[in-house]
GUBA-247349 format. One line per 8 residues: number of its first residue (from 1); their letters; for each residue x, y, z of C-alpha. Coordinates in steps of 0.25 Angstrom, whole numbers, always signed. Example, Ala and Ser with C-alpha at 12.3 -4.5 7.8 and 13.67 -1.06 7.14 Angstrom:
1 = AS = +49 -18 +31  +55 -4 +29
END
This chain:
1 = XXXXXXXX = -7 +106 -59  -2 +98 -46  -6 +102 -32  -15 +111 -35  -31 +111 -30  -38 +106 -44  -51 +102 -42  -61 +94 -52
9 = XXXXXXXX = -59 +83 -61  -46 +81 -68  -46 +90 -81  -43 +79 -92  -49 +88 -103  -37 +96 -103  -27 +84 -104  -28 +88 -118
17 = XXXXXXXX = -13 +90 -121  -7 +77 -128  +8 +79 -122  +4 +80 -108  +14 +72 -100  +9 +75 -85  -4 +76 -79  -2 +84 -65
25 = XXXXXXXX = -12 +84 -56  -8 +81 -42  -12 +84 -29  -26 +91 -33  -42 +90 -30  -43 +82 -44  -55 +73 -44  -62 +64 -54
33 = XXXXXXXX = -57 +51 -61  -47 +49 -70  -55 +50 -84  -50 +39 -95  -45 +46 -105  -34 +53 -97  -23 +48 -106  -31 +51 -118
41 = XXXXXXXX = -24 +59 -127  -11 +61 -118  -1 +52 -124  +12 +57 -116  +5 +58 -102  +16 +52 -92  +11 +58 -79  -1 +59 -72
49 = XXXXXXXX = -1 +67 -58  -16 +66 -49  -12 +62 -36  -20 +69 -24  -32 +72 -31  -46 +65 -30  -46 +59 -42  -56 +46 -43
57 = XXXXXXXX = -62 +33 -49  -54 +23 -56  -41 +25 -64  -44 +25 -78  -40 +11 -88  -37 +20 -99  -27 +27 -89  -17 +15 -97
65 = XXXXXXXX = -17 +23 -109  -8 +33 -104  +5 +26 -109  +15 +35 -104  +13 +37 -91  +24 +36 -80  +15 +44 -69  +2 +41 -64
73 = XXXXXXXX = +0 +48 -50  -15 +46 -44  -11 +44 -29  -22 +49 -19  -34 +51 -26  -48 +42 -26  -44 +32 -38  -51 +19 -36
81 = XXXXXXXX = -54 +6 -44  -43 -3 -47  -30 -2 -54  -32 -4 -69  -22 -14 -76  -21 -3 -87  -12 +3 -79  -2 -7 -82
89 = XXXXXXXX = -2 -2 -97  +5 +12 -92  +18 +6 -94  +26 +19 -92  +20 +21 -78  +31 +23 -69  +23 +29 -57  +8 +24 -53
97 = XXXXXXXX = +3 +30 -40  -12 +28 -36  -8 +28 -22  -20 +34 -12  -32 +32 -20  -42 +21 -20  -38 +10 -31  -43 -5 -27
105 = XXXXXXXX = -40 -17 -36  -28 -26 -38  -14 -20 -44  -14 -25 -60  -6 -34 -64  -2 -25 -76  +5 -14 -66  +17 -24 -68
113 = XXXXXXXX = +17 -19 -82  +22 -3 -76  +37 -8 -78  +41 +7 -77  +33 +10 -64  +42 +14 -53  +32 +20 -44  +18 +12 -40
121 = XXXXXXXX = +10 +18 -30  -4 +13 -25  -3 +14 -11  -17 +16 -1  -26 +11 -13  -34 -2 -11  -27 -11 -18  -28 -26 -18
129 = XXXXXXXX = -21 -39 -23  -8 -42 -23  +6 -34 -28  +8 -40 -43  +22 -47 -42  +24 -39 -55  +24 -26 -48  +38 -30 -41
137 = XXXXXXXX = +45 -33 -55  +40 -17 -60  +57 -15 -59  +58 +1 -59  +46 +1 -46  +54 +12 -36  +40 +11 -27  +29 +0 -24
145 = XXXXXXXX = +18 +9 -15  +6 +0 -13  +3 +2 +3  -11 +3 +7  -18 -6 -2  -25 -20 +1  -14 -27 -6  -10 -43 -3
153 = XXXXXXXX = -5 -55 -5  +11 -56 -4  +22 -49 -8  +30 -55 -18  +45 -56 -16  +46 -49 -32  +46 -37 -22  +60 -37 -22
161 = XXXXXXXX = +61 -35 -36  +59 -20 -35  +75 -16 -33  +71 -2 -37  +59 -2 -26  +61 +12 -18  +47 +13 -10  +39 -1 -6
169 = XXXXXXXX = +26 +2 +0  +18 -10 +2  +14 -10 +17  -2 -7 +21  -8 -21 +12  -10 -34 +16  +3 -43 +9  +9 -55 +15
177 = XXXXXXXX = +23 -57 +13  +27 -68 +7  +15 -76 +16  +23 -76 +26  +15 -83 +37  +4 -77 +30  +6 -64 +38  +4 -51 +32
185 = XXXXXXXX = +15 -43 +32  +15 -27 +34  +31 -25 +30  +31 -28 +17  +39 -15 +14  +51 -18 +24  +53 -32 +17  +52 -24 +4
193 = XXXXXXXX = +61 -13 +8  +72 -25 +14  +73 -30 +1  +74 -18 -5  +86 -16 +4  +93 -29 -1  +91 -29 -17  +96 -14 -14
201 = XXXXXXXX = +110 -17 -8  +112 -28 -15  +106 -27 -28  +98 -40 -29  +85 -45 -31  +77 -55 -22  +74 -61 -37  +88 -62 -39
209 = XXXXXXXX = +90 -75 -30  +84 -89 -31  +74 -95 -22  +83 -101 -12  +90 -87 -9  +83 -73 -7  +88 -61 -7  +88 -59 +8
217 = XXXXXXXX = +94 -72 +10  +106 -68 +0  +110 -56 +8  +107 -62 +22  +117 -72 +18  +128 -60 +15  +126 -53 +28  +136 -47 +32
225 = XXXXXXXX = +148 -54 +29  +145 -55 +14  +135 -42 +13  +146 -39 +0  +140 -51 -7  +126 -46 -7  +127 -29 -6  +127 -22 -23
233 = XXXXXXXX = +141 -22 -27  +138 -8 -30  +137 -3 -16  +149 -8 -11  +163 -12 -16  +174 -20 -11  +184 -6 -14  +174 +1 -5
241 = XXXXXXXX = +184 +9 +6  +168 +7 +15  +165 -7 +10  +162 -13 +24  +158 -1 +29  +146 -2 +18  +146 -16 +18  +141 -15 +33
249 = XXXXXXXX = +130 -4 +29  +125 -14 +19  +125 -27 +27  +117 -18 +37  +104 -13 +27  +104 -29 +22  +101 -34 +36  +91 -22 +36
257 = XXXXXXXX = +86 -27 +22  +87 -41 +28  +77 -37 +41  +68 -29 +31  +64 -41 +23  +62 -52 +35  +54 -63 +31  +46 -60 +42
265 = XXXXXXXX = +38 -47 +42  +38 -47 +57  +55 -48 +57  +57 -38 +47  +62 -23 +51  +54 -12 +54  +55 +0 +43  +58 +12 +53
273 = XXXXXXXX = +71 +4 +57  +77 +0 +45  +77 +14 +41  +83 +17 +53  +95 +6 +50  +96 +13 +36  +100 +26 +42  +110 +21 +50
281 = XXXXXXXX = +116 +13 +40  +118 +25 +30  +122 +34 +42  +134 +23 +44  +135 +21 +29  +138 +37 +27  +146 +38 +41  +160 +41 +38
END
């Protein structure tokens, strides 16, 4: 019943049906709240489907109970009041969109507990507080979308702990990075995305070296003599008939990663020209 023109409240009575798997209602003129007992009597309920509508009021505590949820979609509606720590109980949850409504409060401690959550989406919310450290250690997180909000404080270095990271959006809140100089830093995602860039080429970890060497430092060091110390063994061989020629491409989108993640926000390279330099490194990568 998706993108359609459904009026009223949500029609809960007819949820009736114990082996219901998916509730559909996207893109409608839904309103009303979420009524508590929605996972009443649905014990295989995986998906739940309400974005665009005018759904309201607070999400529901006993919303937990549905235990095999992997979808809960409720982007652009009128939800407010903060985010329950039950939702930490839907263990299975492997995307949580809320983005576009109205929620305020602090993000629970227990969302750390959502080990299978690859997609976390409250972006344009009023959200407070800072991002739990534990959030960056959720190992199978592809995107991290939480632009808009009234989130602070500083943004841990754990950040780099998200190798399978596809879409970092954090800008439009009030971090400091790092407390450098105690300035407030709006391009927390080109840091992000540099050092995405390196722990992708060369298959490592900022939490893989000690405190007297960093992952930056480790490649800056190899460039560009020594890039095949650093680049995954599994892009290049030494038997490759291109190896230089590859070898080149890569020193190139390390000192790109390098300019990404400046310590200094002020010396760090502007998004619309890296992807620029991208390009054109593909293009000679594929030239014959």
């Amino acid at each position: 019943m998706e993108y359609n023109q459904l009026t009223g409240s949500m029609p809960f009575t007819k949820f009736n049906i114990s082996r219901i798997e998916v509730i559909a209602f996207t893109d409608n003129r839904l309103s009303g709240d979420l009524p508590n007992g929605l996972c009443n009597g649905l014990p295989l309920l995986k998906e739940i489907y309400l974005s665009l509508n005018k759904l309201h009021g607070h999400l529901p505590k006993s919303l937990s109970n549905c235990s095999q949820l992997q979808i809960l979609s409720l982007s652009q509606n009128n939800f407010d009041g903060p985010i329950h720590n039950e939702i930490g109980r839907l263990s299975n949850l492997q995307t949580l969109e809320i983005g576009y409504n109205r929620f305020t409060g602090i993000i629970p401690q227990e969302i750390r507990n959502l080990v299978n959550l690859v997609i976390l989406d409250m972006v344009g919310n009023q959200i407070t507080g800072s991002i739990l450290i534990s959030v960056f250690n959720i190992s199978l997180l592809q995107s991290l979308l939480l632009w808009g909000n009234n989130l602070s404080g500083f943004l841990p270095r754990e950040i780099g702990n998200l190798t399978k990271m596809q879409f970092l959006y954090l800008n439009q809140n009030r971090f400091t990075e790092y407390g450098l100089d105690g300035l407030v830093s709006i391009k927390c995602d080109v840091y992000s995305y540099g050092i995405m860039l390196l722990e992708t080429f060369t298959r490592r970890k900022p939490s893989d070296f000690e405190r007297d060497l960093s992952l930056k430092q480790w490649v800056s060091y190899s460039l560009p003599e020594a890039v095949m110390d650093v680049v995954d063994a599994n892009l290049v061989t030494p038997t490759d008939n291109r190896l230089q020629k590859k070898l080149d491409v890569v020193a190139s989108i390390m000192k790109v990663a390098l300019d990404c993640c400046a310590e200094s926000p002020a010396r760090r390279a502007n998004m619309k020209d890296v992807v620029g330099m991208l390009q054109k490194m593909k293009i000679q990568l594929l030239a014959h």
